[in-house]
N, C-alpha and C positions, 0 to 999 in steps of 0.2 A: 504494500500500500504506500502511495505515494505522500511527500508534507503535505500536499494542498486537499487530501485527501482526509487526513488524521487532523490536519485544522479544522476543514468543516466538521469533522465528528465531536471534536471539542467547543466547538461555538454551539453546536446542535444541543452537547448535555450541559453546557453553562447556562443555554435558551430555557431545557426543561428544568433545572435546577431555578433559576429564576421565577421562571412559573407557579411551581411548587411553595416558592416561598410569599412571592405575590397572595397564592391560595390561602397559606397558613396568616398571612396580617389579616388578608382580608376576613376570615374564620373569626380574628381575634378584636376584632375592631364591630363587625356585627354582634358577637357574642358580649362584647361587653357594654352596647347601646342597647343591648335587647335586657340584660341584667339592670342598666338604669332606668330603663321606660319601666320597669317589671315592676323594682325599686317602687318608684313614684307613685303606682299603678297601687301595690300595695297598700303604699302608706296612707296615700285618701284614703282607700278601702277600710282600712283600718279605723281612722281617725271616723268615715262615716259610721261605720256598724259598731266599735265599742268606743267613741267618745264622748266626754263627758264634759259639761261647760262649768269652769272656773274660773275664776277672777284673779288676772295676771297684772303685772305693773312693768309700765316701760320703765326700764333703765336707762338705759344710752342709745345713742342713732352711730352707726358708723358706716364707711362704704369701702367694700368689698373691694380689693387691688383688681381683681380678672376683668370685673363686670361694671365697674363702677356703680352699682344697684344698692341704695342705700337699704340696711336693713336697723332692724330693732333690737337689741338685748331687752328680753323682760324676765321674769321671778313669778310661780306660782308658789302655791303650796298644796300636797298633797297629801292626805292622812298624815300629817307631820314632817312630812318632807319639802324640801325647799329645792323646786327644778328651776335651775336658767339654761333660755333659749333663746334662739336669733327667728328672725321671719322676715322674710323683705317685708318693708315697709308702704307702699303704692301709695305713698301721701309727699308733699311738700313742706318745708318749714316744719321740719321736722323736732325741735325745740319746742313747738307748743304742744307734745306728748312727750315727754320724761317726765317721768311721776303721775301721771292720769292713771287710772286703769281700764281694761277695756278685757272682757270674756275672753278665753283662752278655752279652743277643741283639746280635750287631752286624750288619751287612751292610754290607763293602767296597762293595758297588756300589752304595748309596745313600748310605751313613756314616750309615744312621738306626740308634739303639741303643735299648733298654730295658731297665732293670736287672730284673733277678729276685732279687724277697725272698718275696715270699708264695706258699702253693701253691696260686693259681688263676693267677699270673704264670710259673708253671713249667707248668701244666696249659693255656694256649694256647698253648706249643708244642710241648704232646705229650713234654714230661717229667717226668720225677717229681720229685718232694720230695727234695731231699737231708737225710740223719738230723741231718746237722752244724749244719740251723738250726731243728731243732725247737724252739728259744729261743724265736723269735720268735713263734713263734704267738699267745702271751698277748698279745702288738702290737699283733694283728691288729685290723683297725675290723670 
């Protein structure tokens, strides 16, 4: 067998070698967007069927390095326990919520929470607007 011959048989299995591994990212990159939608998919899931409304307290506003997406530190308590979490935010001027409190979705059996300030944050779990923050609306993003 000739060199020009043994080249192309080597560019041929460098082709299929490439391929293969093209195959294996792209496996690994479906797989792990299919695990976050699942993720997310869940945790509504969750937060709808075992959660429970409690009364959380903003802490701090900060913004996110990746996404610049301001979100919330707030503090519930649960049967004696004291949970902090973050939630974006989808309001403006954000200073005139630290220290208000406003309902928190929690679920015991995941301990995943989400604050409720706005009424499309009340409207995915199929509750209404309470009158008490029609304040905020002007917030709103």
């Amino acid at each position: 067998m000739g060199f020009q011959m043994q080249f192309k048989l080597s560019l041929m299995k460098q082709a299929k070698t490439m391929r293969n591994h093209n195959r294996i990212a792209i496996f690994i990159f479906i797989s792990f967007f299919s695990f976050c939608v699942l993720h997310v998919f869940l945790r509504n899931n969750d937060l709808k069927r075992n959660g429970i409304l409690l009364t959380g307290k903003i802490l701090s506003h900060t913004f996110t390095a990746k996404s610049s997406v301001m979100r919330f530190k707030y503090e519930f308590t649960y049967n004696g326990k004291i949970f902090i979490s973050d939630s974006p935010a989808g309001v403006t001027n954000s200073s005139q919520f630290i220290n208000k409190t406003f309902p928190v979705r929690f679920s015991p059996k995941s301990e995943e929470s989400e604050i409720l300030i706005t009424p499309g944050d009340f409207r995915k779990y199929g509750l209404g607007f309470p009158d008490s923050l029609e304040w905020i609306k002007k917030y709103i993003i």
